[in-house]
C-alpha positions in Angstrom: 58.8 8.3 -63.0 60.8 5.2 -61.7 58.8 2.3 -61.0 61.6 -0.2 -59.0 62.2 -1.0 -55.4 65.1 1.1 -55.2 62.9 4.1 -56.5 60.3 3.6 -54.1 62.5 3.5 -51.4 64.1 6.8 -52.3 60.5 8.2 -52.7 59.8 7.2 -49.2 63.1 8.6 -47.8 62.3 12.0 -49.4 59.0 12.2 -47.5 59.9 11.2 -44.5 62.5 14.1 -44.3 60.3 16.4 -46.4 58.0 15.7 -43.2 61.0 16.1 -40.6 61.7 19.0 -42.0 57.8 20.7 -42.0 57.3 19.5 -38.9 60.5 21.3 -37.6 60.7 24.3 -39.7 57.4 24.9 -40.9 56.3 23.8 -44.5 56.6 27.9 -46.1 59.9 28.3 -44.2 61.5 24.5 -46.0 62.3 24.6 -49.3 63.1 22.1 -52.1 67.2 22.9 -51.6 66.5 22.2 -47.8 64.9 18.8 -48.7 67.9 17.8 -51.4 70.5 18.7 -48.9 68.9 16.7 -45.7 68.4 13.7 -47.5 71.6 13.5 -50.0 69.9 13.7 -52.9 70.3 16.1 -55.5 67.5 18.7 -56.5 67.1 16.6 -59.9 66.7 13.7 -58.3 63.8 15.1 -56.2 62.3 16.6 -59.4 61.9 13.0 -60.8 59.7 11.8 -57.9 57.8 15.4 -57.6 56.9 18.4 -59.6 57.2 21.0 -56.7 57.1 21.5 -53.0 53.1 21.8 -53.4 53.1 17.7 -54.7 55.4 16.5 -51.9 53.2 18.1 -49.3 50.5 16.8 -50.8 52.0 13.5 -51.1 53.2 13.6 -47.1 49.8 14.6 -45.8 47.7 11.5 -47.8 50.8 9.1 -46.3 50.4 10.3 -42.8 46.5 10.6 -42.5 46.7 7.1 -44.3 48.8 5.9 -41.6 46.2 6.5 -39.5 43.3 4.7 -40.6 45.5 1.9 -41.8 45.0 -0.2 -39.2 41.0 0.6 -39.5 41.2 -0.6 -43.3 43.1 -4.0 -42.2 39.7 -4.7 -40.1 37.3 -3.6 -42.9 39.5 -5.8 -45.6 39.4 -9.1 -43.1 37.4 -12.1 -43.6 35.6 -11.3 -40.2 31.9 -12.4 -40.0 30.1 -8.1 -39.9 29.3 -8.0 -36.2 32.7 -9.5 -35.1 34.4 -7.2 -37.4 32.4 -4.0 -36.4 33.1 -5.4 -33.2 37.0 -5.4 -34.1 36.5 -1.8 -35.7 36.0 -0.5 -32.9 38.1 -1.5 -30.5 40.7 -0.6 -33.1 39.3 2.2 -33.1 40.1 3.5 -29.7 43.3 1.4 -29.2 44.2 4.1 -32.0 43.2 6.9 -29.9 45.0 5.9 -26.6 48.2 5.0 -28.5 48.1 8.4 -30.4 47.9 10.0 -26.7 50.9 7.6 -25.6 53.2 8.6 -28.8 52.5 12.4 -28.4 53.2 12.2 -24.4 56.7 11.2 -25.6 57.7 12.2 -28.6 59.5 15.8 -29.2 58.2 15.9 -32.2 54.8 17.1 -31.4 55.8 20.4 -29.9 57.1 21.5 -33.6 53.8 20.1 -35.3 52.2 22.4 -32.6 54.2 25.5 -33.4 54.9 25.3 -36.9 52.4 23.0 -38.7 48.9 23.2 -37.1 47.4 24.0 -40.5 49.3 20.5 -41.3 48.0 18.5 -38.7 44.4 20.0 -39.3 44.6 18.5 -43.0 45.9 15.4 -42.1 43.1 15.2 -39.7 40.3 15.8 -41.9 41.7 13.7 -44.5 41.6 11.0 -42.0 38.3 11.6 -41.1 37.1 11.7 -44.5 39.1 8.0 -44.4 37.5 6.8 -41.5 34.0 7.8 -42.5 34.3 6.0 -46.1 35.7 2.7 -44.1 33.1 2.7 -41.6 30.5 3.3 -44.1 31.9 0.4 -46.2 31.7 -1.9 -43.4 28.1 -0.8 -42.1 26.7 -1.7 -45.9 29.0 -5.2 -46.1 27.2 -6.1 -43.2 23.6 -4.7 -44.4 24.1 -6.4 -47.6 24.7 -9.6 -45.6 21.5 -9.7 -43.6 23.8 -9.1 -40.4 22.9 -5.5 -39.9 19.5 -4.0 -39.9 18.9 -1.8 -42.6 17.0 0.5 -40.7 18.9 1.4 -38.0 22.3 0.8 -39.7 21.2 4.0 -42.0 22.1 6.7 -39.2 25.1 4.3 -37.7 27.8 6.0 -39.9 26.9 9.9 -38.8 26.0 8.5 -35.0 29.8 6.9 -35.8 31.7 10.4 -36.3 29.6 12.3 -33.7 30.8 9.8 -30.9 34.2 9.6 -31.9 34.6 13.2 -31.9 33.6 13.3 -28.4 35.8 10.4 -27.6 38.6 12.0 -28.4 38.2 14.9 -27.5 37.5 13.3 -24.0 40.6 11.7 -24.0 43.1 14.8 -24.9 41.1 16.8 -22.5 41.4 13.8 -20.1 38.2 14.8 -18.1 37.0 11.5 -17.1 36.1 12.6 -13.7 34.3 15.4 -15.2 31.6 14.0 -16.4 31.9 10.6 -14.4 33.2 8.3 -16.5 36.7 6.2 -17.3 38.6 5.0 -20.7 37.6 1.4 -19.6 33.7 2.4 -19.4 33.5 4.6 -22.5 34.7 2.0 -24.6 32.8 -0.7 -23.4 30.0 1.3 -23.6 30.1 2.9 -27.1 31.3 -0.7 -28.4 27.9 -2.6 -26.6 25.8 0.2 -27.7 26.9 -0.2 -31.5 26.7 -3.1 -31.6 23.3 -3.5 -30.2 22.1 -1.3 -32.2 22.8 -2.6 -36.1 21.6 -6.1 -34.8 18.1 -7.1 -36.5 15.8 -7.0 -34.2 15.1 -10.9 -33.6 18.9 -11.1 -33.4 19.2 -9.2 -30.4 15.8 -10.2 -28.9 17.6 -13.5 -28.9 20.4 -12.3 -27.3 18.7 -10.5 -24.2 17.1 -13.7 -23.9 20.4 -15.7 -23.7 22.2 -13.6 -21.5 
């Protein structure tokens, strides 16, 4: 398999219309001939990057849900001291969630992944969950290891974590904020103080009551 620059540039041009194309026909309904003929390349080129239709797929579903979290993985790989860079985690987290909701208000694009590639998005989804959940976790232990996160109640942080999220973004493609009393600005904040708090040893944020 080629190995240059060039060759991963024409790997990356094949998903991203392999992608176009599931997104607009339907992954059954695209075939290998469709994906040679929308992006110029013959069907033995595309058999030097992929074995089948199955691999690119594959291949177009761990970019995307990887685009996701990437941004998520930036904060976990930083030099950040653990509670500024949980801190940063999160508000990543749901700048991710409100620009996903900005994109989607204005891109076409969505409307095929929602008639043609809802079992698709649904991988690409857990796959980024599964992501998230590994990062998260990752960052939780960093921080335990470092005597900046309690051990005790940093234990239950990463499945507190997912249940949360879920409801945050569900909140935010429902858009129910009146609903239940609430607004973007306050369910960050809120989420972000309380997880905080709450992986601090305990003298740590004795200390910090006090000082406030």
């Amino acid at each position: 398999m080629p190995t240059s620059a060039i060759a991963a540039k024409t790997r990356e041009r094949l998903l991203d219309v392999a992608r176009q194309l599931f997104a607009s026909n339907g992954v059954e309904r695209t075939t290998m001939n469709d994906i040679a003929a929308a992006s110029d390349k013959g069907r033995r080129t595309i058999y030097t990057y992929f074995k089948n239709k199955k691999e690119i797929y594959d291949a177009v579903i761990e970019r995307d849900a990887e685009a996701i979290v990437s941004r998520l993985r930036n904060v976990v790989d930083s030099d950040l001291e653990p509670l500024a860079k949980l801190r940063n985690y999160l508000e990543v987290r749901f700048d991710i969630v409100t620009d996903t909701l900005k994109a989607s208000s204005i891109s076409s694009e969505i409307l095929s992944y929602l008639t043609f590639d809802r079992v698709r998005l649904e991988r690409i989804r857990l796959l980024a969950v599964e992501k998230e959940r590994h990062l998260f976790a990752r960052l939780i232990d960093e921080g335990v290891a470092l005597g900046a996160f309690d051990p005790i109640n940093s234990k239950a942080l990463p499945s507190i974590h997912q249940v949360i999220f879920q409801g945050v973004d569900y909140t935010h493609v429902r858009g129910n904020f009146d609903e239940l009393g609430l607004t973007p600005a306050s369910i960050r904040q809120d989420v972000i103080e309380f997880m905080c708090a709450h992986v601090q040893p305990k003298s740590s944020a004795t200390s910090s009551i006090k000082s406030e």
